[in-house]
C-alpha positions as CSV (number, residue, x, y, z in Angstrom):
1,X,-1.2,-38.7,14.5
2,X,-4.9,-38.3,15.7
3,X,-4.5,-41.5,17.9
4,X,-1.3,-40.1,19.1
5,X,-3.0,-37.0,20.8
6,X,-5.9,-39.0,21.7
7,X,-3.3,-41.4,23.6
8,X,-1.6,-38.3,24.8
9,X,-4.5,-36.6,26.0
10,X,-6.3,-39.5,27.9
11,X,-2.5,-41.0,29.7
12,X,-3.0,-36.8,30.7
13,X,-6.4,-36.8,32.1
14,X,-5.3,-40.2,34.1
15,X,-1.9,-38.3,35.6
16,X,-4.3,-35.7,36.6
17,X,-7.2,-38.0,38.1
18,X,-4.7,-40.2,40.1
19,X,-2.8,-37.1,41.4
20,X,-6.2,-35.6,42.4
21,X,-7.2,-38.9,44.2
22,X,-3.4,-39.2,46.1
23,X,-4.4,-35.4,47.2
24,X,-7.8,-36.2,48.5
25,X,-7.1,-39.0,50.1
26,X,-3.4,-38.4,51.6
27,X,-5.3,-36.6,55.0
28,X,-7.0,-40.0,55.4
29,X,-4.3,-42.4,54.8
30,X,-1.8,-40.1,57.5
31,X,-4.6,-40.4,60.0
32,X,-4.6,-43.8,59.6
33,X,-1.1,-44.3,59.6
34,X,-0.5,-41.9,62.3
35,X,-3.2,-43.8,64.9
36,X,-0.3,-46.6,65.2
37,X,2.6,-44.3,65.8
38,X,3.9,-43.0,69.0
39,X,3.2,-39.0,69.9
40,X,7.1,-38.0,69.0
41,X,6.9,-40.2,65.4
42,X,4.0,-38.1,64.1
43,X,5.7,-35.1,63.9
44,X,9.3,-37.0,63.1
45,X,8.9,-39.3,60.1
46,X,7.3,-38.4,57.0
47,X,6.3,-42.1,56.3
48,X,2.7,-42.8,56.5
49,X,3.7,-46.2,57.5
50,X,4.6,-46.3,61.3
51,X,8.3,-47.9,62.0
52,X,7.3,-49.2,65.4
53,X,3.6,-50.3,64.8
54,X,1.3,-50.7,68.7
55,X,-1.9,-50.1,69.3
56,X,-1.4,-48.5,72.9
57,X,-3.1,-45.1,71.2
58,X,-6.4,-47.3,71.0
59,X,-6.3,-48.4,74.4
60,X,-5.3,-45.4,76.0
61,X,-7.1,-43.1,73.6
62,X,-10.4,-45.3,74.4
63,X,-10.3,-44.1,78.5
64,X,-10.7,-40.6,77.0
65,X,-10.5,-37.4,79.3
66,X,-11.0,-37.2,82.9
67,X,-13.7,-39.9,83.7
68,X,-15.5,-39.6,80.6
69,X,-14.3,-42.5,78.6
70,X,-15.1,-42.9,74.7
71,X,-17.7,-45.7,75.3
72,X,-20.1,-42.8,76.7
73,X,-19.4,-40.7,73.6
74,X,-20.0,-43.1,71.3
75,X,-23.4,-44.0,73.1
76,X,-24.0,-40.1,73.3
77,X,-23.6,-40.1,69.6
78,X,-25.9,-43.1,68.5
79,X,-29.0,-41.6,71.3
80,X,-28.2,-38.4,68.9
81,X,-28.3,-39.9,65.6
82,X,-29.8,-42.9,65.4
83,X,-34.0,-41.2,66.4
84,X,-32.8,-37.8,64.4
85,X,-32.3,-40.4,61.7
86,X,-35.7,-42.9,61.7
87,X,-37.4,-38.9,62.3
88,X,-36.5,-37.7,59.2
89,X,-37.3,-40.2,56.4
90,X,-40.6,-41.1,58.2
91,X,-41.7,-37.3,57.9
92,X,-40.2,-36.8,54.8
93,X,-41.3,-39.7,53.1
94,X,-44.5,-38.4,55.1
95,X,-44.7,-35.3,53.2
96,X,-43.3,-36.3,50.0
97,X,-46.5,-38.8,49.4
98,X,-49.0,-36.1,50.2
99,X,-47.3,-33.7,47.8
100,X,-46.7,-36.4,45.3
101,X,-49.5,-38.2,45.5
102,X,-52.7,-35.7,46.3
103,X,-54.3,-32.5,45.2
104,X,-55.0,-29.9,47.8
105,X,-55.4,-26.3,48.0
106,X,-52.4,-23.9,47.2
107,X,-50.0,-26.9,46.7
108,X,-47.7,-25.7,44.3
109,X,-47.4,-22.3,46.8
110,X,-46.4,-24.4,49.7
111,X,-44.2,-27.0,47.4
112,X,-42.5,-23.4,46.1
113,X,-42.0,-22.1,49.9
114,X,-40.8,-25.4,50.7
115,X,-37.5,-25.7,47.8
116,X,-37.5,-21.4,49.3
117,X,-36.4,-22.4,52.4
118,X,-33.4,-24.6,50.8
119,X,-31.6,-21.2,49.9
120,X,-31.9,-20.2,53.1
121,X,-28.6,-19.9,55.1
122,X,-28.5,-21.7,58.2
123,X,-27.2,-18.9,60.0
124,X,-30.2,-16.4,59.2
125,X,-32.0,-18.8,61.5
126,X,-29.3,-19.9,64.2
127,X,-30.6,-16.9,66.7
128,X,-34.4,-17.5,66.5
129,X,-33.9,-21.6,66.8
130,X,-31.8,-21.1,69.5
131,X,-33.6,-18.5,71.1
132,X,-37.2,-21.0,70.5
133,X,-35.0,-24.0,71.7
134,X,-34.6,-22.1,74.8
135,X,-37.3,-21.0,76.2
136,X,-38.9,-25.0,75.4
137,X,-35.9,-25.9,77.5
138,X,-34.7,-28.2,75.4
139,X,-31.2,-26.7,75.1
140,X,-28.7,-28.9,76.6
141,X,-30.7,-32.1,75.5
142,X,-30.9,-34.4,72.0
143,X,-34.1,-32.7,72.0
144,X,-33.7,-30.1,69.9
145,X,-31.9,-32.7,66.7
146,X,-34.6,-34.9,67.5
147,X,-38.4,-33.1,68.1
148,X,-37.7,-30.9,64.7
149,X,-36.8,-34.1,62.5
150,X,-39.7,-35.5,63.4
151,X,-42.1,-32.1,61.8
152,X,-40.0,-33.0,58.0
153,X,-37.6,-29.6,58.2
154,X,-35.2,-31.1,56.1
155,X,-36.8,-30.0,52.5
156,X,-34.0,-31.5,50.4
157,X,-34.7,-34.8,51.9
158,X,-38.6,-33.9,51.2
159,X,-37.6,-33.1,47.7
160,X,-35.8,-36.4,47.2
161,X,-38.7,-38.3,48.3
162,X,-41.0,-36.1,46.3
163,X,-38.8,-37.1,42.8
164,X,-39.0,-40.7,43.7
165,X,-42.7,-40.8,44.6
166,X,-43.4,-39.5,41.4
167,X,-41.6,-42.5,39.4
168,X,-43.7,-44.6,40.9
169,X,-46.6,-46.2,38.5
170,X,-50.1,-44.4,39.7
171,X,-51.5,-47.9,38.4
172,X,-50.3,-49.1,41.2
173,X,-52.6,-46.6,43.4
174,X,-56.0,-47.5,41.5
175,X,-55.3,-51.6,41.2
176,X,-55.4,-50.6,45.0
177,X,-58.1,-49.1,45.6
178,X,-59.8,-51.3,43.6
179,X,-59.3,-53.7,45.8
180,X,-60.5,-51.4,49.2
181,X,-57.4,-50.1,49.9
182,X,-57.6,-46.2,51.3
183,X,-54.6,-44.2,51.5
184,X,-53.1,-44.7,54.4
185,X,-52.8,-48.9,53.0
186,X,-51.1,-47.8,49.3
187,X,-48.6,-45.7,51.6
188,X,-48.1,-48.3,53.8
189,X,-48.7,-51.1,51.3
190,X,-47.1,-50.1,48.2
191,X,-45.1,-46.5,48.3
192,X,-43.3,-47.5,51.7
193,X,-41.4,-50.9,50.3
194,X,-41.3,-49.8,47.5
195,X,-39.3,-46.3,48.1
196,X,-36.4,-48.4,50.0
197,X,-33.7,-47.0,47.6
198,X,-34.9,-43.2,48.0
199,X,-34.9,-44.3,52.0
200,X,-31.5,-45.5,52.3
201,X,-30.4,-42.3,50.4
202,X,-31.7,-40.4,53.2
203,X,-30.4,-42.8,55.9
204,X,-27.0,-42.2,54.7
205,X,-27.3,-38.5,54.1
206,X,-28.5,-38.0,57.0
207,X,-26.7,-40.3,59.1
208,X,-23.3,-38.6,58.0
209,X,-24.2,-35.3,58.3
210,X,-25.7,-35.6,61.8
211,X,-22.9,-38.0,63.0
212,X,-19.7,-35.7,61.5
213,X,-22.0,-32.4,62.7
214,X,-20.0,-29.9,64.9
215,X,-21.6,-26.7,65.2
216,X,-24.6,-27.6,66.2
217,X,-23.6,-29.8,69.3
218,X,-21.5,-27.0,69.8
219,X,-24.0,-24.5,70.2
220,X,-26.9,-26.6,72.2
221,X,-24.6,-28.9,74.2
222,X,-23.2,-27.4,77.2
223,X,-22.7,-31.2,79.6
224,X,-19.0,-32.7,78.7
225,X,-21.5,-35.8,79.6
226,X,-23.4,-35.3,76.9
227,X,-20.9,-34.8,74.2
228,X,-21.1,-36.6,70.9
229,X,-17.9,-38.0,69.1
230,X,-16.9,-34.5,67.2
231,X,-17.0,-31.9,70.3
232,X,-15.4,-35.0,72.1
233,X,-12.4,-34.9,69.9
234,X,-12.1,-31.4,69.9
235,X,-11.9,-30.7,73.6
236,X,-9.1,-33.2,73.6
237,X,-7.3,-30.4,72.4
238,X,-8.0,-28.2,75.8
239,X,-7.6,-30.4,78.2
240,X,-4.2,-29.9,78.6
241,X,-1.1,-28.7,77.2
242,X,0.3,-31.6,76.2
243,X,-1.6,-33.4,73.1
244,X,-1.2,-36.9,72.7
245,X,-1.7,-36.9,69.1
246,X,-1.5,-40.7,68.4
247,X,-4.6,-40.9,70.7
248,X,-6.5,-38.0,68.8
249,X,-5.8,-39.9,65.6
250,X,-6.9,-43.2,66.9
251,X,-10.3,-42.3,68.3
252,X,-10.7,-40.2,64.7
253,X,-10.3,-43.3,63.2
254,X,-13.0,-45.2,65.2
255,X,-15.3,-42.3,65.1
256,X,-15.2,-42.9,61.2
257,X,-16.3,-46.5,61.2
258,X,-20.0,-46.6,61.4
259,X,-20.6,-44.0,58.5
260,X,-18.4,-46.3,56.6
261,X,-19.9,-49.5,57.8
262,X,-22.9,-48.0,56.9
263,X,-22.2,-46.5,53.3
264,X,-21.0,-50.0,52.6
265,X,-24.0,-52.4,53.5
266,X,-26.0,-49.8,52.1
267,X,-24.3,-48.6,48.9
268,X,-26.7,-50.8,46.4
269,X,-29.7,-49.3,47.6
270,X,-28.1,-45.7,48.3
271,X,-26.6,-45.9,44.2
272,X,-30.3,-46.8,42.9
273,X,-31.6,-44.2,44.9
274,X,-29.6,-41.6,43.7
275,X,-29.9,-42.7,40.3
276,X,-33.7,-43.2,40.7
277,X,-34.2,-39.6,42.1
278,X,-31.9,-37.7,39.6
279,X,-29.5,-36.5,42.0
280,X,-26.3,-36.9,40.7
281,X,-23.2,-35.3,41.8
């Protein structure tokens, strides 16, 4: 009777999980699906499977809007990302030796203001950045994702680093030093190789958060040349009346391929990271 239940209860808790995953990942398989219909089939047919499969929404969805074509979006993007990304884990990782690795005066009150400011919410400092931004007339420019990355304002990343850091053996630091080695050579030497894991963590966080960010772009991007893939898919909506939505759903598709590329040729590192680090979902 026991095993009965027991059978009952777990064939229950798998109903539930699959449902939960067809749910979740429904949006994604439409958008795929839809990216190789025609405009009038996305709104006609309930199938996610297109009855007349083309890929004429990739070519003309490519030339984009006006005389702004995707190719400068994506480019847009990558000058966006890509030095925003390399900024923040060297100044995090940066930051996260000194605190993990050295004694100084009122450490533990800046380490404390530090994990403070990660319960701050971002839009109790949207006005001031923007109005700092501004008058540095860096509005308008990659500037302002960029120049900030590279002073460690990303504390959870900092934290991360910080927990990882601190797993590695400080045996490590004296056989160094007992060999001449100062402290610019262990970081360079021993904690930098040897925090790859923590690293890639970072890379991917940050990578996907800057690359699906909207907001942001949004509110310091004013040149449609200067657009990054999100605020280029969104003014595809006010162009014009008329929506070509097989184009929308193709270039959403593409825009979603390098975080993915990404996650994959870096999910060994990225798992060990998280696992090293002790932050688990």
């Amino acid at each position: 009777m026991k095993n009965m239940y027991r059978i009952i209860g777990r064939t229950g808790t798998y109903l539930f999980l699959i449902l939960l995953t067809v749910i979740m990942i429904y949006p994604l398989l439409w958008m795929l699906g839809s990216a190789f219909k025609d405009n009038q089939e996305i709104f006609t047919s309930l199938s996610i499977f297109p009855e007349n499969f083309h890929v004429t929404a990739f070519v003309e969805g490519w030339k984009g809007n006006g005389k702004i074509s995707y190719t400068t979006y994506f480019i847009n993007t990558f000058l966006m990302v890509i030095p925003t990304v390399a900024a923040t884990v060297l100044s995090s990782i940066t930051v996260a030796f000194g605190f993990a690795r050295f004694r100084f005066p009122l450490k533990g009150a800046l380490f404390a203001l530090m994990i403070a400011t990660l319960l701050l919410p971002e839009q109790i400092l949207l006005v001031p950045r923007y109005l700092l931004f501004q008058k540095l007339n860096w509005v308008d420019s990659y500037k302002v994702f960029i120049i900030p990355a590279l002073f460690a304002t990303y504390p959870f990343f900092i934290y991360m680093m910080i927990q990882f850091i601190r797993g590695i053996p400080r045996e490590l630091d004296e056989s160094a030093r007992i060999d001449g080695c100062g402290a610019f050579q262990i970081f360079a030497r021993i904690i930098f190789p040897l925090s790859k894991p923590a690293m890639f963590s970072v890379i991917i966080f940050q990578f996907v958060w800057r690359w699906n960010d909207f907001f942001n772009p949004l509110i310091y991007i004013n040149d449609v040349k200067k657009y990054p893939l999100s605020l280029a898919l969104r003014s595809a909506l006010d162009i014009s009346a008329t929506v070509h939505w097989d184009q929308l759903m193709a270039m959403s598709v593409l825009s979603m391929l390098p975080p993915v590329v990404l996650y994959i040729c870096a999910q060994k590192y990225f798992v060990e990271g998280i696992a090293t680090t002790g932050l688990k979902g």
